[in-house]
N, C-alpha and C positions, 0 to 999 in steps of 0.2 A: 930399360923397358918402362919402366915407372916417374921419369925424368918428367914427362909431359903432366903426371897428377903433383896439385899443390894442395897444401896446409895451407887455410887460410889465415891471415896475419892475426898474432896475436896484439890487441891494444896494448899501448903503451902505458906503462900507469903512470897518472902525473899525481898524483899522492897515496900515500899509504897512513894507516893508522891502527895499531894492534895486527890484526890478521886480515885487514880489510882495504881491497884496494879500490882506489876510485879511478875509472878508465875513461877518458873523451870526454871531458866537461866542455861545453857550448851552452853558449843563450845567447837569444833571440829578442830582440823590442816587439809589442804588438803592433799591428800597422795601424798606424796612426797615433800612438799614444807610446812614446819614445821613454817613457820612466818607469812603464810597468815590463817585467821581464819574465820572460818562463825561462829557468835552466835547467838543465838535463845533462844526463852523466849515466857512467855503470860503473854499481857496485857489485864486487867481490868477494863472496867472504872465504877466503882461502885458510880457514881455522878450522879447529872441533868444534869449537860454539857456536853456539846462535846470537844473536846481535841485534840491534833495535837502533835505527836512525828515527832520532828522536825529533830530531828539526835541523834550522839552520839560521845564520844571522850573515844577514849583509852588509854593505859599505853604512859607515855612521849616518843616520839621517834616512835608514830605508827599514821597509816590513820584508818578513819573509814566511810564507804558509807551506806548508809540505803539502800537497792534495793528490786526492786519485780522481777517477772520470768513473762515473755513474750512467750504464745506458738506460733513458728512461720512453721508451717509446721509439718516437723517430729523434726524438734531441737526446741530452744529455749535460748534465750539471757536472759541477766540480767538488768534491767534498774535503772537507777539512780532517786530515788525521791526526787527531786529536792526540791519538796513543802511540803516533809514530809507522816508521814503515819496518817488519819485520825482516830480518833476513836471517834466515837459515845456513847453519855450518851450510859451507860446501855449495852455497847456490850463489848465481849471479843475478842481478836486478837492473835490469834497464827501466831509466825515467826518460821518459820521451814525450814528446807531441801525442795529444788524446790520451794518455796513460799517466804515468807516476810523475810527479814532476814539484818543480821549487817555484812559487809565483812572488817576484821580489814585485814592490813598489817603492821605487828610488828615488831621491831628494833633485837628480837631475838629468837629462838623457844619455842614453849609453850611444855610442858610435860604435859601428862597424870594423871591427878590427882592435878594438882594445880589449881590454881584459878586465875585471870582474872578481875583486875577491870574496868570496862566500866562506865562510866555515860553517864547516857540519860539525855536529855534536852527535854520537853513537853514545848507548845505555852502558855497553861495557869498554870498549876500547878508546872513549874519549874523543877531544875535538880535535876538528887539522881543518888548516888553510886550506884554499881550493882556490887556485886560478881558472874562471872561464872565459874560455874565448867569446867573444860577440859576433854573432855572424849578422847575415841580411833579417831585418824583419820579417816574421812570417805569421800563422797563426797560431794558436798555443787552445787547446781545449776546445771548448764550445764551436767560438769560432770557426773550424775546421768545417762543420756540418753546413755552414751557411757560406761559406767563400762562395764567389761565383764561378 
């Protein structure tokens, strides 16, 4: 009778670290400028505690800022979290397009289909490798408001 309702798919974690899992890492180049990257990812924190993504470091030779989006009017800027992104025992966090997200600036351009290793560093449970996929160019923050 119930055959026809589905669970929707649980993400697959491609790293773990203490009680924290990170689910769909992807990044994107901006259009037009192939070295600067937004990545994006969900975290999980499937522990008692609370936790703090602190930042992150990319391939040698590149920055990496944590930021959120600020609406400020009809635009909107990108801020620097200075103190990290919190996460809460028990809550999940998606870094996305316009929201939470990783802005790497890289030593050389990324292609379509390769991969991206980033490490995060978290307050309690410590740093892990991160593979992201690269997918198609698109927009990443600001940008978004003004595409045509």
């Amino acid at each position: 009778m119930f055959s026809s309702l589905r669970r929707p798919k649980k993400a697959e974690t491609a790293a773990r670290v203490g009680q924290i899992e990170i689910q769909e890492p992807w990044a994107r180049t901006l259009p037009g400028k192939p070295q600067t990257a937004g990545a994006f990812l969900t975290l999980v924190n499937g522990g008692s505690e609370s936790d703090r993504l602190l930042g992150a470091t990319g391939p040698d030779g590149s920055t990496c800022e944590l930021l959120g989006i600020r609406v400020t009017g009809p635009g909107i800027s990108m801020l620097q979290l200075k103190d990290g992104l919190y996460l809460h025992y028990g809550a999940t966090i998606v870094l996305k397009p316009r929201g939470y997200h990783l802005l790497l600036q890289l030593p050389a351009p990324l292609a379509v289909g390769e991969r991206l290793p980033v490490t995060l560093a978290f307050e309690r449970a410590g740093r892990v490798e991160v593979s992201f996929e690269v997918k198609s160019p698109g927009p990443v923050g600001e940008q978004v408001l003004h595409a045509p």
